[in-house]
Chimera marker file (.cmm) of the C-alpha trace (Angstrom):
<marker_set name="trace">
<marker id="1" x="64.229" y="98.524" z="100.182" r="1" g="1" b="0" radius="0.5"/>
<marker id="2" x="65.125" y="95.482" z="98.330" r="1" g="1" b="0" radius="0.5"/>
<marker id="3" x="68.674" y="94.900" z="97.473" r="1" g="1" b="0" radius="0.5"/>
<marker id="4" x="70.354" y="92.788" z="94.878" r="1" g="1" b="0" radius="0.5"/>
<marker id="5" x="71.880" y="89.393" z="94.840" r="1" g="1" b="0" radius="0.5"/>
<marker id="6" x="75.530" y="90.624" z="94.358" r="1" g="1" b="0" radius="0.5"/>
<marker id="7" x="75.149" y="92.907" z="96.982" r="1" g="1" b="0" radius="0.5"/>
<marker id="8" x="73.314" y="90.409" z="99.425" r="1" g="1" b="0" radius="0.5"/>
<marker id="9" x="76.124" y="87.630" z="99.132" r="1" g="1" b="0" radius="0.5"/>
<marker id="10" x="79.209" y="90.681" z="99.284" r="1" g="1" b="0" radius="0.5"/>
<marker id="11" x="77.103" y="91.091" z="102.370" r="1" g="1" b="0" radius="0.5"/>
<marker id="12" x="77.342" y="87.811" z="103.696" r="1" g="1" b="0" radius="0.5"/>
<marker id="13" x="80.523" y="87.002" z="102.599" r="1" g="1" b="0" radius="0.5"/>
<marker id="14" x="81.956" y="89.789" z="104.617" r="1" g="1" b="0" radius="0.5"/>
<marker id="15" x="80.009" y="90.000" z="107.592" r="1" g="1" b="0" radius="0.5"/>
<marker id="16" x="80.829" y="86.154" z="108.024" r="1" g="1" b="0" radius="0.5"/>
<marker id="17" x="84.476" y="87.044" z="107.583" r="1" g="1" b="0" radius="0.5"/>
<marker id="18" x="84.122" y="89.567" z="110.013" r="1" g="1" b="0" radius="0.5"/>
<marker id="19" x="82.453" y="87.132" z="112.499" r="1" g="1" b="0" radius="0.5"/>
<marker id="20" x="85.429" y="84.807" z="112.052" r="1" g="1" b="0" radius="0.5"/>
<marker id="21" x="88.085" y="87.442" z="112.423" r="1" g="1" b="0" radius="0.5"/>
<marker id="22" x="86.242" y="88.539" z="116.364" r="1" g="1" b="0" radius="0.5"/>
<marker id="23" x="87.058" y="84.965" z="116.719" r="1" g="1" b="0" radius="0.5"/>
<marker id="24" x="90.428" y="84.980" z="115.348" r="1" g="1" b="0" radius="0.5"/>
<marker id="25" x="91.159" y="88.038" z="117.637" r="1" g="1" b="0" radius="0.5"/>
<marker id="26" x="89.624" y="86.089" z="120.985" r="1" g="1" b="0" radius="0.5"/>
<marker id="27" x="91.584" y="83.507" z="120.435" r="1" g="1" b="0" radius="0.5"/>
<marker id="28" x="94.879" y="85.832" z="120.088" r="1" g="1" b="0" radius="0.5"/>
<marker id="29" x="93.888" y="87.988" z="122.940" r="1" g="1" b="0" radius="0.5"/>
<marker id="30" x="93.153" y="84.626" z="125.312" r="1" g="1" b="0" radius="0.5"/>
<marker id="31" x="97.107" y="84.657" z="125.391" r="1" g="1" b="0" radius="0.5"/>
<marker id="32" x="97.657" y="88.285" z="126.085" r="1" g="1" b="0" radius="0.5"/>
<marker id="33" x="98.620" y="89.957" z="129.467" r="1" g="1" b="0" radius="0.5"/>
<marker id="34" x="96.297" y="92.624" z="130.233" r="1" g="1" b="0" radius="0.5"/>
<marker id="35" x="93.261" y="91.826" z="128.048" r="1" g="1" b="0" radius="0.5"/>
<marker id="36" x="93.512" y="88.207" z="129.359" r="1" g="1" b="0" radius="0.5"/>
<marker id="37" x="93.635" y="88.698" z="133.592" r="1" g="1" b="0" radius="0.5"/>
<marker id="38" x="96.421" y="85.852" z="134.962" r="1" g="1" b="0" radius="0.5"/>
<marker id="39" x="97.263" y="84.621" z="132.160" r="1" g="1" b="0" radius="0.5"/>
<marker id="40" x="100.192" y="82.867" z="134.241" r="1" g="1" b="0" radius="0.5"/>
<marker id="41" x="97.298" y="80.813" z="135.531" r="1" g="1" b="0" radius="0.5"/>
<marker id="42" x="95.988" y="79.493" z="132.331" r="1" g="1" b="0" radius="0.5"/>
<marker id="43" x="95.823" y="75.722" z="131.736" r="1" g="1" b="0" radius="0.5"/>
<marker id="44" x="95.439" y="73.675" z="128.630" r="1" g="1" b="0" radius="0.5"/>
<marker id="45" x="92.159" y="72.668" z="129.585" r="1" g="1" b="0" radius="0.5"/>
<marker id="46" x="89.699" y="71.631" z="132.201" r="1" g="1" b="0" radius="0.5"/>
<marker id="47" x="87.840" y="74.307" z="134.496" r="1" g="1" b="0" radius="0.5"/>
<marker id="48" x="90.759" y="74.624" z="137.229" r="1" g="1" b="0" radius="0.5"/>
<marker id="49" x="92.103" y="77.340" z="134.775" r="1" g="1" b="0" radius="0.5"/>
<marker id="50" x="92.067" y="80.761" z="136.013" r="1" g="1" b="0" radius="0.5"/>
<marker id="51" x="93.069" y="82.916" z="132.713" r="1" g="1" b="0" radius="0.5"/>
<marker id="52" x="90.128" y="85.117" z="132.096" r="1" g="1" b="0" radius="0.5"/>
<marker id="53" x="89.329" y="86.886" z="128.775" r="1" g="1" b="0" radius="0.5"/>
<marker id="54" x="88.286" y="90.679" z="129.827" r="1" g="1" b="0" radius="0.5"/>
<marker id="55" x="88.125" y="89.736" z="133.299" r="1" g="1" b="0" radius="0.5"/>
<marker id="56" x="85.165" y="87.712" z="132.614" r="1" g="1" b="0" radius="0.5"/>
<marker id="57" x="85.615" y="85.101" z="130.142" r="1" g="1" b="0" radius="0.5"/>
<marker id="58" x="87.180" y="81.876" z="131.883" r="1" g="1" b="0" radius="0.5"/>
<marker id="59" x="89.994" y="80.784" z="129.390" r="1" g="1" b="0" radius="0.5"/>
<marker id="60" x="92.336" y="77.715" z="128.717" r="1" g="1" b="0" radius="0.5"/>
<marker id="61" x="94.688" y="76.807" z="126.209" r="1" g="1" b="0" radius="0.5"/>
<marker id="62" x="92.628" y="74.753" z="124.147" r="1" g="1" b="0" radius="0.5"/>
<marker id="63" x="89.750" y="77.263" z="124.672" r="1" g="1" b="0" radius="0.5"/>
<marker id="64" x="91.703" y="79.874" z="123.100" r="1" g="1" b="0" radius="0.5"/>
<marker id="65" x="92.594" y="77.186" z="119.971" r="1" g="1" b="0" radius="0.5"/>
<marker id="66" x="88.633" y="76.423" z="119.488" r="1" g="1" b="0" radius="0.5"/>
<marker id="67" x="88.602" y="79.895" z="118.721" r="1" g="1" b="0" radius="0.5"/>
<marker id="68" x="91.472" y="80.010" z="116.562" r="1" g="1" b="0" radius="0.5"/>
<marker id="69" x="90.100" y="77.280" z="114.685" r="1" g="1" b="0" radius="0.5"/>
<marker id="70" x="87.163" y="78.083" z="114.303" r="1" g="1" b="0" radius="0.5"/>
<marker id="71" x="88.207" y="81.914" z="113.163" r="1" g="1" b="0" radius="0.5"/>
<marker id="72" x="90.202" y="80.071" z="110.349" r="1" g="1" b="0" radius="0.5"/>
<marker id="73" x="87.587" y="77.666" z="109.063" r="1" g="1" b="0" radius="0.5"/>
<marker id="74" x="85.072" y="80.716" z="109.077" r="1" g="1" b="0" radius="0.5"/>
<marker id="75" x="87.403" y="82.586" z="106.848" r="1" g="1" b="0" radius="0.5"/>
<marker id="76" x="88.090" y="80.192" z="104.635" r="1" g="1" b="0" radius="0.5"/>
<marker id="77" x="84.610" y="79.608" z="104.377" r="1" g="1" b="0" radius="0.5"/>
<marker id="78" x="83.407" y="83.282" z="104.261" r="1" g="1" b="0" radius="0.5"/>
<marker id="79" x="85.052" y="83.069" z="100.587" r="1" g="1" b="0" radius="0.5"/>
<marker id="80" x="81.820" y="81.884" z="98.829" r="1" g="1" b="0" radius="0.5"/>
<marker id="81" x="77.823" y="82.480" z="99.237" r="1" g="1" b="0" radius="0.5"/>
<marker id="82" x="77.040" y="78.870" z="100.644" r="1" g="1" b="0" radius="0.5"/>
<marker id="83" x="80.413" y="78.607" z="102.766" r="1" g="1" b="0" radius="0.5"/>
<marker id="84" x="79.896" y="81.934" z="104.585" r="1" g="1" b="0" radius="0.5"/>
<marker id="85" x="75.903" y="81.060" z="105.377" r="1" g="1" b="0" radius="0.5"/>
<marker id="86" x="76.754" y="77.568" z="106.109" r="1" g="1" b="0" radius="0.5"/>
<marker id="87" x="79.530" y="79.172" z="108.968" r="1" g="1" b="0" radius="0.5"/>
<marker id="88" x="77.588" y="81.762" z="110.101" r="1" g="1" b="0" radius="0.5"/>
<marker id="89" x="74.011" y="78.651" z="110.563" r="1" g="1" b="0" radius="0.5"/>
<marker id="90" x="76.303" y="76.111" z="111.381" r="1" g="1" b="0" radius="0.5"/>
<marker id="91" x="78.500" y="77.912" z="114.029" r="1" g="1" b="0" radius="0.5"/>
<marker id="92" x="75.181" y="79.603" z="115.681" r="1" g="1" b="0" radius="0.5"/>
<marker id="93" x="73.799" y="76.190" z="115.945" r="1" g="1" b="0" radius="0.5"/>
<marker id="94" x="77.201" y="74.451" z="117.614" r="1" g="1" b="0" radius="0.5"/>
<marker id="95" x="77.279" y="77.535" z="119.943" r="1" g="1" b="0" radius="0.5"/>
<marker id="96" x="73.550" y="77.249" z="121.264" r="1" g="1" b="0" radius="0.5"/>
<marker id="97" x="74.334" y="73.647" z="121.784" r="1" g="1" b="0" radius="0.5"/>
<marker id="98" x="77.596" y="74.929" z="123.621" r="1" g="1" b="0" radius="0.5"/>
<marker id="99" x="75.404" y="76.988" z="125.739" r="1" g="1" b="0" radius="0.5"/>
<marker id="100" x="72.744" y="74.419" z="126.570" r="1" g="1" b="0" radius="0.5"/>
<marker id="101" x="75.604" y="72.574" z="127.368" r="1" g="1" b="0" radius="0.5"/>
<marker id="102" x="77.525" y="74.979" z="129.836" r="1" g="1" b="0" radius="0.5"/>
<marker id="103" x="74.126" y="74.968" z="131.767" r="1" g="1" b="0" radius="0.5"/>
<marker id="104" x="73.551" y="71.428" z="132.194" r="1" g="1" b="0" radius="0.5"/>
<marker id="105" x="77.401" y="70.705" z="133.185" r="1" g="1" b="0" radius="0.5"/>
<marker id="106" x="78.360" y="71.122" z="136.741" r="1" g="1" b="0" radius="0.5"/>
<marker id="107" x="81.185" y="73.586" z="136.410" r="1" g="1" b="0" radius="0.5"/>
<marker id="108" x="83.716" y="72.116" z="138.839" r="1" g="1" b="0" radius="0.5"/>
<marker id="109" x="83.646" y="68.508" z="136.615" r="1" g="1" b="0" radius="0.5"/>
<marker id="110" x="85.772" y="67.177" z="134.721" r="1" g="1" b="0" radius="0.5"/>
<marker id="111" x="83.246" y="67.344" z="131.726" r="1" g="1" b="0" radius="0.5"/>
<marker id="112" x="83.949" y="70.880" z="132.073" r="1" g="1" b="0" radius="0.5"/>
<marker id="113" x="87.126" y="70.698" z="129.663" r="1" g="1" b="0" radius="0.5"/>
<marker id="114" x="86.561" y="74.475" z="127.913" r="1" g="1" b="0" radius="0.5"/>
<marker id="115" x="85.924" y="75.679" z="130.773" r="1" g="1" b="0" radius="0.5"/>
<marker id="116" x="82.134" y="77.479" z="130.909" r="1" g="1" b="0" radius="0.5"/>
<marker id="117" x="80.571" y="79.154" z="133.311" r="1" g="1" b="0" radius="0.5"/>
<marker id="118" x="77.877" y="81.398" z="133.313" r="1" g="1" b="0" radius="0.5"/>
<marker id="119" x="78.824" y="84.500" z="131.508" r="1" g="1" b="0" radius="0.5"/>
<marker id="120" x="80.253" y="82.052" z="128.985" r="1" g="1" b="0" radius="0.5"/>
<marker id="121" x="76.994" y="80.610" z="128.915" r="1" g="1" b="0" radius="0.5"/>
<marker id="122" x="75.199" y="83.828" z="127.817" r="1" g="1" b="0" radius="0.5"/>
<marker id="123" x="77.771" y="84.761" z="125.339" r="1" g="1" b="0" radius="0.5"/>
<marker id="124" x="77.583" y="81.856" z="123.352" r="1" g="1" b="0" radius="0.5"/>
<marker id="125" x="73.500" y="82.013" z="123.485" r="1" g="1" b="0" radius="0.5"/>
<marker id="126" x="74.314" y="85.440" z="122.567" r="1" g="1" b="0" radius="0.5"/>
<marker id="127" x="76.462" y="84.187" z="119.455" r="1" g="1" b="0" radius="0.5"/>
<marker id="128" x="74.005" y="81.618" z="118.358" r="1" g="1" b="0" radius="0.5"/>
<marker id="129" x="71.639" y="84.076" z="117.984" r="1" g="1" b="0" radius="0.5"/>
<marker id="130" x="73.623" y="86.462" z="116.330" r="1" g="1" b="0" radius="0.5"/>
<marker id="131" x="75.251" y="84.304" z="113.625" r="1" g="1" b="0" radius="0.5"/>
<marker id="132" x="71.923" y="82.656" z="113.056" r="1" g="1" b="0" radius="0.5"/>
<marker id="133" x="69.786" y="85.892" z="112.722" r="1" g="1" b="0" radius="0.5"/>
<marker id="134" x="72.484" y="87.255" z="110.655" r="1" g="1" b="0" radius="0.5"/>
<marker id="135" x="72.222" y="84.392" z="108.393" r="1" g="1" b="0" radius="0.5"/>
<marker id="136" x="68.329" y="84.679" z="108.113" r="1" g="1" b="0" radius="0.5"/>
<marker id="137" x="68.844" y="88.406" z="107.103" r="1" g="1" b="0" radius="0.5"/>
<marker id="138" x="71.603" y="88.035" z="104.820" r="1" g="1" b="0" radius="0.5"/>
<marker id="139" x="71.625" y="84.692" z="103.479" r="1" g="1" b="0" radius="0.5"/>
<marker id="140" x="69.245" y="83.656" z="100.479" r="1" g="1" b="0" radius="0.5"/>
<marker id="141" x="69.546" y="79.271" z="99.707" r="1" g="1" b="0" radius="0.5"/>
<marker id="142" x="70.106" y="78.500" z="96.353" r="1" g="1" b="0" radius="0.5"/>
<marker id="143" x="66.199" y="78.278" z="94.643" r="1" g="1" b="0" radius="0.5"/>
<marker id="144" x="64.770" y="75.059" z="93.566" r="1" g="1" b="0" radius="0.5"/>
<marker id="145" x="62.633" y="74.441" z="90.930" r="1" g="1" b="0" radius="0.5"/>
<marker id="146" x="61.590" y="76.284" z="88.202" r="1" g="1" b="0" radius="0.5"/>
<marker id="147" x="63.406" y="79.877" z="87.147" r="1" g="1" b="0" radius="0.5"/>
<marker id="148" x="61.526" y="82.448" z="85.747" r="1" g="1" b="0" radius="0.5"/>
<marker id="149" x="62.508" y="83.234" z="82.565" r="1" g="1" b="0" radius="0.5"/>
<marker id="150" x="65.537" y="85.914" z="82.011" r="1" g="1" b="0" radius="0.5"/>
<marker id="151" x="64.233" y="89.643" z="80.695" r="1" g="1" b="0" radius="0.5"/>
<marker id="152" x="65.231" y="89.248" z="77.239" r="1" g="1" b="0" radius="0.5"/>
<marker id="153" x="64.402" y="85.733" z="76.891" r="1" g="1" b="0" radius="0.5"/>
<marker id="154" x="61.690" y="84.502" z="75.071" r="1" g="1" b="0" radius="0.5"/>
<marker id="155" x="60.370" y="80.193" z="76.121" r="1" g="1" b="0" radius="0.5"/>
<marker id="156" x="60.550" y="78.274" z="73.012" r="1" g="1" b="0" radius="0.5"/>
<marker id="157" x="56.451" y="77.778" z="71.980" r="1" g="1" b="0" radius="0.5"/>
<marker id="158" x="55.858" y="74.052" z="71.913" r="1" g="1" b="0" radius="0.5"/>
<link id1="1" id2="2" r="1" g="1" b="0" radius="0.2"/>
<link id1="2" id2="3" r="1" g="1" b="0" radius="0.2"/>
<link id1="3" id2="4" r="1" g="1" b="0" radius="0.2"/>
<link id1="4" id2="5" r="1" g="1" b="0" radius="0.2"/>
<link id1="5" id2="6" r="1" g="1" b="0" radius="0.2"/>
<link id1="6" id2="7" r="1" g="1" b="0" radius="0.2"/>
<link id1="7" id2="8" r="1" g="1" b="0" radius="0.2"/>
<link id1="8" id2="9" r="1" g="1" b="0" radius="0.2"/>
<link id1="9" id2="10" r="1" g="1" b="0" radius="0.2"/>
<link id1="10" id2="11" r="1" g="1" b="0" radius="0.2"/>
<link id1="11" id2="12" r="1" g="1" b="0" radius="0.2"/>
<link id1="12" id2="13" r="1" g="1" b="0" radius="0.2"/>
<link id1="13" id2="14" r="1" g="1" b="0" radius="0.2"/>
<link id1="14" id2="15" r="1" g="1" b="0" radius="0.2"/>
<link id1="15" id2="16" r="1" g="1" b="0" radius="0.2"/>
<link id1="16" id2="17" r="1" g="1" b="0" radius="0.2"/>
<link id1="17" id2="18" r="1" g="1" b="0" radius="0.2"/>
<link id1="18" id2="19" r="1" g="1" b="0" radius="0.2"/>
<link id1="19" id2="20" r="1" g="1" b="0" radius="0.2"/>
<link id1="20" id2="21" r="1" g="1" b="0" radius="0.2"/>
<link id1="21" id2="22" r="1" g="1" b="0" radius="0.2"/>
<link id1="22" id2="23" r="1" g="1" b="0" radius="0.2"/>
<link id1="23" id2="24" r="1" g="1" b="0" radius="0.2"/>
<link id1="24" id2="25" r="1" g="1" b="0" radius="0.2"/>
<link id1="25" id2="26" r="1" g="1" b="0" radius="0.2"/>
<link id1="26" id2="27" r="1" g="1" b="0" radius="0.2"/>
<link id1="27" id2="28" r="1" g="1" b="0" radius="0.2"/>
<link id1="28" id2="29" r="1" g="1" b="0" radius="0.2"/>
<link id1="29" id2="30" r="1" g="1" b="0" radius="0.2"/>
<link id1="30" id2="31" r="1" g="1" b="0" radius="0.2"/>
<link id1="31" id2="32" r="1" g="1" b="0" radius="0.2"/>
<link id1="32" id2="33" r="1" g="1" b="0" radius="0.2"/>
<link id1="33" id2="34" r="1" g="1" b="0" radius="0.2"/>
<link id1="34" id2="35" r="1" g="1" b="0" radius="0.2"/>
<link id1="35" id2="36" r="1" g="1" b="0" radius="0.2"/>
<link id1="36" id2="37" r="1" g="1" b="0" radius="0.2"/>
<link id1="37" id2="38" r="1" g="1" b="0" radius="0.2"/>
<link id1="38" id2="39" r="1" g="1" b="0" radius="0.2"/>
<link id1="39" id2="40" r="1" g="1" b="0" radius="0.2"/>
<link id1="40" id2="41" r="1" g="1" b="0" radius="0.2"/>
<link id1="41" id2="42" r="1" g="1" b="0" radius="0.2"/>
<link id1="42" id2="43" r="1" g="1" b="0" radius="0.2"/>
<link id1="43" id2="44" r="1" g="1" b="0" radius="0.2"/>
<link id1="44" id2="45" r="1" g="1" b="0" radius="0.2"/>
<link id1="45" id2="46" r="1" g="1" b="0" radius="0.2"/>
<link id1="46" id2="47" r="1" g="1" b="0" radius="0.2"/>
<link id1="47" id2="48" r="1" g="1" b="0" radius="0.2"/>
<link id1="48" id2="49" r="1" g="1" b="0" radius="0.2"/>
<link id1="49" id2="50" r="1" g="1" b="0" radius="0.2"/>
<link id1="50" id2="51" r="1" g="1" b="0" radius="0.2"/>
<link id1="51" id2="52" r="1" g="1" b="0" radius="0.2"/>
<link id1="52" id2="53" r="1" g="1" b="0" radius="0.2"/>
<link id1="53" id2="54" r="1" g="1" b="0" radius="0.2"/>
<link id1="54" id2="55" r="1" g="1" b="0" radius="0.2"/>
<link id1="55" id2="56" r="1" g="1" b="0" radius="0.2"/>
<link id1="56" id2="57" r="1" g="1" b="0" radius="0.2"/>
<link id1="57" id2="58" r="1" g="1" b="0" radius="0.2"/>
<link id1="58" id2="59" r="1" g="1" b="0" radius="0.2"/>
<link id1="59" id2="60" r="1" g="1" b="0" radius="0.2"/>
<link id1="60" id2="61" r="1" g="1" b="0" radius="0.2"/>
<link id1="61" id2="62" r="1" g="1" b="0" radius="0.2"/>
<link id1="62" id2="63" r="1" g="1" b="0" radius="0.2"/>
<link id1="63" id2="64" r="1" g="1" b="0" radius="0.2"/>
<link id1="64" id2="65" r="1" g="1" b="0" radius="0.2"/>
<link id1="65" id2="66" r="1" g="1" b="0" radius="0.2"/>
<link id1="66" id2="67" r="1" g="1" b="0" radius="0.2"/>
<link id1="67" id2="68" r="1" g="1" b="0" radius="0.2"/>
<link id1="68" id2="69" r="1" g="1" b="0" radius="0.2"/>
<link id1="69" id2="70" r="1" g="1" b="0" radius="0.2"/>
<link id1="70" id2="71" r="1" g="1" b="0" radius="0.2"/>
<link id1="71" id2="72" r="1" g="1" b="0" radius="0.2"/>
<link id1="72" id2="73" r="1" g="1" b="0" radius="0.2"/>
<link id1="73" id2="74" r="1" g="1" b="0" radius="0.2"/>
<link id1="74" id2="75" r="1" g="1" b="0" radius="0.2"/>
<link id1="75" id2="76" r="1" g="1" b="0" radius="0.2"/>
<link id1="76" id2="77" r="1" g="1" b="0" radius="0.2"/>
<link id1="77" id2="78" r="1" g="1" b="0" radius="0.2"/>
<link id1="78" id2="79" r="1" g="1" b="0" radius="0.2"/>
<link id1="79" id2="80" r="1" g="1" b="0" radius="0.2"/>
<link id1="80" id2="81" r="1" g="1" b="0" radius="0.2"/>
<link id1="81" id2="82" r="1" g="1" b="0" radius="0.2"/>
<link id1="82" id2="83" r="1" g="1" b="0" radius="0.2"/>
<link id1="83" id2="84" r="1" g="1" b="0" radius="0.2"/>
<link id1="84" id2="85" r="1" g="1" b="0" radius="0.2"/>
<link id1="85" id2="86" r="1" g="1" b="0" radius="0.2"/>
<link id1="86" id2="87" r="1" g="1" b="0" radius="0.2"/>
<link id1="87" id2="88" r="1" g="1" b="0" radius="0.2"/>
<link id1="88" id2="89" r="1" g="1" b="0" radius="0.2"/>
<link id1="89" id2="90" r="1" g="1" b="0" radius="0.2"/>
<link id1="90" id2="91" r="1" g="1" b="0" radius="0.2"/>
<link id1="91" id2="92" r="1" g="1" b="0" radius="0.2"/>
<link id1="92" id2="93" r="1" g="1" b="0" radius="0.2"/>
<link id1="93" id2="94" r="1" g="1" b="0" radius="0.2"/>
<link id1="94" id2="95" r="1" g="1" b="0" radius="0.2"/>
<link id1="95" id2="96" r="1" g="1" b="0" radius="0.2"/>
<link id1="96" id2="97" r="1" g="1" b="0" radius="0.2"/>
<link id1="97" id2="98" r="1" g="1" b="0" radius="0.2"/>
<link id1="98" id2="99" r="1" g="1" b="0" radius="0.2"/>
<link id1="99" id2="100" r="1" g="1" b="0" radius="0.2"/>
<link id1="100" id2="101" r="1" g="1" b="0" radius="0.2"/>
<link id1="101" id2="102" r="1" g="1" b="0" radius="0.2"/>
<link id1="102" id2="103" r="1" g="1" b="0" radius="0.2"/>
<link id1="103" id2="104" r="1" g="1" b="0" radius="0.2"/>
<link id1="104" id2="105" r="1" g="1" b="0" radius="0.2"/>
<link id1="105" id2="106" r="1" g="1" b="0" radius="0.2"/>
<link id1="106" id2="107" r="1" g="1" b="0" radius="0.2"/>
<link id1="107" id2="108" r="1" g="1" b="0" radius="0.2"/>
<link id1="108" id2="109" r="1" g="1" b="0" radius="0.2"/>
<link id1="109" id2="110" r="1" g="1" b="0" radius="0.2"/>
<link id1="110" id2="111" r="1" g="1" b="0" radius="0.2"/>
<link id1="111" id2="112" r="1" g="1" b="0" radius="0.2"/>
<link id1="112" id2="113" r="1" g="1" b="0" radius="0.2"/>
<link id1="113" id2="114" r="1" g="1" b="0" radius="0.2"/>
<link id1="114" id2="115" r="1" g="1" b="0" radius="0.2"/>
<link id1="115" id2="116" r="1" g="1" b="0" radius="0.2"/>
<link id1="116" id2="117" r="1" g="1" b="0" radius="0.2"/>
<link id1="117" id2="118" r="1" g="1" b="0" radius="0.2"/>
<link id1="118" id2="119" r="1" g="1" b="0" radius="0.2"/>
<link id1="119" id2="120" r="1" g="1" b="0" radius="0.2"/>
<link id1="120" id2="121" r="1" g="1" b="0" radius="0.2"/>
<link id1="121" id2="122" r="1" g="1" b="0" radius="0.2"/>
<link id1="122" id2="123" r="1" g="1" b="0" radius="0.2"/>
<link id1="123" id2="124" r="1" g="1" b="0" radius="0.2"/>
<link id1="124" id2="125" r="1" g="1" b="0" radius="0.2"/>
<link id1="125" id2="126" r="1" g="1" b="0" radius="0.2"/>
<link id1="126" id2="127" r="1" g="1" b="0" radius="0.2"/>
<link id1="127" id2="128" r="1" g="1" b="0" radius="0.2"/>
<link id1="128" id2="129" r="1" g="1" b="0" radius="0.2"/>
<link id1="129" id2="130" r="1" g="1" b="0" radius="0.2"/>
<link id1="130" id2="131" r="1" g="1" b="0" radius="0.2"/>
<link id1="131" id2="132" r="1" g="1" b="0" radius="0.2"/>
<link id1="132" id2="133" r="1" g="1" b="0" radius="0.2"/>
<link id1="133" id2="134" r="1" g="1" b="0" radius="0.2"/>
<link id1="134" id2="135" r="1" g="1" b="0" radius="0.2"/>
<link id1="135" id2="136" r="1" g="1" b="0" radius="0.2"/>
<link id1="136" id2="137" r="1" g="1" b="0" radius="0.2"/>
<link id1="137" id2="138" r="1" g="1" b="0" radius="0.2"/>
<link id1="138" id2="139" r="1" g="1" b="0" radius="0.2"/>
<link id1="139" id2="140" r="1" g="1" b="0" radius="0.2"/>
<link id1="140" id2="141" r="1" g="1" b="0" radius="0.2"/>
<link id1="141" id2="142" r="1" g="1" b="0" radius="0.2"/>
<link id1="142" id2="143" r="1" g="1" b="0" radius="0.2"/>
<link id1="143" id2="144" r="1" g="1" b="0" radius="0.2"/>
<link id1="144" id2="145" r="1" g="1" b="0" radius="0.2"/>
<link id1="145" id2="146" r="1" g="1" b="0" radius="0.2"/>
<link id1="146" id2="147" r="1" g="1" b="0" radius="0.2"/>
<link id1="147" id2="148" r="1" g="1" b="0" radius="0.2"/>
<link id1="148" id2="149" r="1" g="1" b="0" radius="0.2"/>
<link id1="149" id2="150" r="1" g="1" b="0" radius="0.2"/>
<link id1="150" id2="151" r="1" g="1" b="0" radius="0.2"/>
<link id1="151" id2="152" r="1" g="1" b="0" radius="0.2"/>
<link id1="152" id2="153" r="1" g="1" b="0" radius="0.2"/>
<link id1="153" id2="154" r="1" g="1" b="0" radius="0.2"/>
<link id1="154" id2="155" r="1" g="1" b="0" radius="0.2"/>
<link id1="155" id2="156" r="1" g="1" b="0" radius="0.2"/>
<link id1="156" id2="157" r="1" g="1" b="0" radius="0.2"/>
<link id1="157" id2="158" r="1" g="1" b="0" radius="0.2"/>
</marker_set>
């Protein structure tokens, strides 16, 4: 089944707007008792901070803004064709480098300063997959080169 243009970039636009609203709501819920465990433990950054998303996602303060952030600029983005496939190939590619990343870092340094660990190192291999394959299915690049000519159209002869 093929489907239309219009229909292909509502598509986009609003599964990238959904993508940045999950990260609106992690960022939220990385400061909330009871979906974040000890929360009284968090720290602005650095690995030494024992808030954890879920009970498995180590959090910090400026983990939980990233997310914020990020949730915001992918809205504002999601708004047109290019903006929402740019967030959704963009932000798959900055979180597979976040997860090659969290796998090459020795957790306990100080070059930790998100903190990762290992189940945030599969969920942000898990995102970069996601937002990228999304993007692939959803996302048709403006063509280049020549148009075919509209139904209804005739080329001028010359």
């Amino acid at each position: 089944m093929d489907i239309d243009d219009s229909t292909r970039d509502t598509a986009l636009r609003r599964t990238a707007a959904g993508v940045a609203a999950v990260f609106l709501l992690a960022g939220v819920f990385g400061f909330v008792p009871g979906v974040t465990t000890h929360v009284g433990d968090i720290t602005f950054a650095g690995h030494e901070s024992g808030a954890e998303l879920l009970g498995i996602f180590h959090v910090s303060v400026l983990h939980n803004l990233v997310h914020l952030a990020f949730g915001v600029v992918g809205l504002v983005l999601s708004r047109t064709k290019t903006g929402a496939g740019s967030f959704l190939v963009g932000g798959g590619a900055l979180y597979f480098l976040l997860a090659v990343y969290g796998t090459v870092v020795d957790p306990h340094s100080a070059a930790n300063v998100v903190p990762l660990d290992r189940a945030d190192n599969w969920l942000h291999l898990g995102l970069a997959i996601g937002m990228v394959g999304l993007s692939i299915v959803l996302w048709q690049p403006p063509r280049t080169g020549p148009r075919a000519p509209r139904a209804g159209r005739r080329r001028a002869a010359g």
